[in-house]
C-alpha positions in Angstrom: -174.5 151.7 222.1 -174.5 149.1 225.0 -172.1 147.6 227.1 -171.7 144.7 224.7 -171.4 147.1 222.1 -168.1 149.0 223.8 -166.9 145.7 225.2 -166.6 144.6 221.7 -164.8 147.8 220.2 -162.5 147.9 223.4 -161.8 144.7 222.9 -160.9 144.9 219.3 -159.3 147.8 219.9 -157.6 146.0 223.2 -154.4 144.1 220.3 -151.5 146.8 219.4 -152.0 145.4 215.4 -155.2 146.3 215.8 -154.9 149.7 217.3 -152.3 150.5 214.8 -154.2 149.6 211.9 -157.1 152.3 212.9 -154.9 154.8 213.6 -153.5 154.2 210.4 -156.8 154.4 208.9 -157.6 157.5 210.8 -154.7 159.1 209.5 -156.1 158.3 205.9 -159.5 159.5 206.3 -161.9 160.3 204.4 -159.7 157.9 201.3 -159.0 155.0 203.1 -156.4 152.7 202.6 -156.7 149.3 200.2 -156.1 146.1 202.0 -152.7 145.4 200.3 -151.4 149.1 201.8 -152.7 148.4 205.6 -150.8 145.6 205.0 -147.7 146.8 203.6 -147.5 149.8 206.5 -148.0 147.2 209.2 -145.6 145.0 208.0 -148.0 142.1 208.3 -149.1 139.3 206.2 -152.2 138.8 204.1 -153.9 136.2 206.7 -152.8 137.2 209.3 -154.3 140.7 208.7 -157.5 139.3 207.9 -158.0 138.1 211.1 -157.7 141.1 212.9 -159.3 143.0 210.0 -162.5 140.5 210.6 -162.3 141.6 214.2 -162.3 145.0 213.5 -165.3 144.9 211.4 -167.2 143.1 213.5 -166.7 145.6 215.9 -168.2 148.5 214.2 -164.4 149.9 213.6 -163.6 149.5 210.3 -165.8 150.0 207.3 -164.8 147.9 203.7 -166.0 149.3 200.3 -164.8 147.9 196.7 -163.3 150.1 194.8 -163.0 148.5 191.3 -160.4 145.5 192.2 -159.5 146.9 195.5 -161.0 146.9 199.2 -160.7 150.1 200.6 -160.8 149.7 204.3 -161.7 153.2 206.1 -162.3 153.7 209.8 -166.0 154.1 211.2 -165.5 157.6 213.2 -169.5 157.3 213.7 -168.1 154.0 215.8 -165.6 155.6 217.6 -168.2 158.9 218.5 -170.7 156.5 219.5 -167.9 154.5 222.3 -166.4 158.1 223.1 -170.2 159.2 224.2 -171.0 156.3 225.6 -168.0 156.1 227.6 -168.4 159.8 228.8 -171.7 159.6 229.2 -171.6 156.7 231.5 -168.5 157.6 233.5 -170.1 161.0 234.3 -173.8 159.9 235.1 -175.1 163.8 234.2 -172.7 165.0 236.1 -171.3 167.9 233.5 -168.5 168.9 236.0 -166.8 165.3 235.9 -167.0 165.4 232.0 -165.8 169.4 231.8 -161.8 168.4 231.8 -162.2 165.6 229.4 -164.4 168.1 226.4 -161.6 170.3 227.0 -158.8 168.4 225.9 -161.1 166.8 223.2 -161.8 170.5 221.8 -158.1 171.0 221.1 -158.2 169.4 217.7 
């Protein structure tokens, strides 16, 4: 990953819909969700979801298979490791001691 890389998934992650819709989808790993219930649970409309669904994608966030008639959309948690390490990896600059408290708390789940 590159800085244009995370810019992009911070910045898709950056809208509240968004960022609802992939914790959603996190919540609902490894099955996914179809487009029709990410819509439903957000309260949203078809094209309006689609946008931010497009973003999303593009991003590296969101994964779509078909599934018969239906696209299942799941989250990309290789995308989110990928930003996570990047982000830690950056901010501590091999300094383990900086990164110490962050592992931690991430260790708790």
């Amino acid at each position: 990953m590159d800085i244009s890389d995370a810019l992009s998934v911070l910045s898709a992650l950056g809208h509240s819909t968004r960022l609802d819709a992939f914790r959603l989808l996190i919540k609902h790993e490894p099955d996914g969700l179809s487009t029709g219930e990410l819509v439903e649970a957000l309260g949203l409309t078809q094209s309006t979801f689609s946008t931010h669904l497009a973003v999303m994608v593009k991003a590296g966030l969101v994964l779509t298979e078909k599934r018969g008639r239906q696209q299942i959309q799941r989250a990309n948690l290789d995308g989110l490791r990928e930003l996570m390490v990047y982000l830690a990896k950056d901010c501590c600059q091999g300094r383990a001691e900086l990164c110490e408290p962050l592992l931690a708390e991430l260790t708790c789940c």
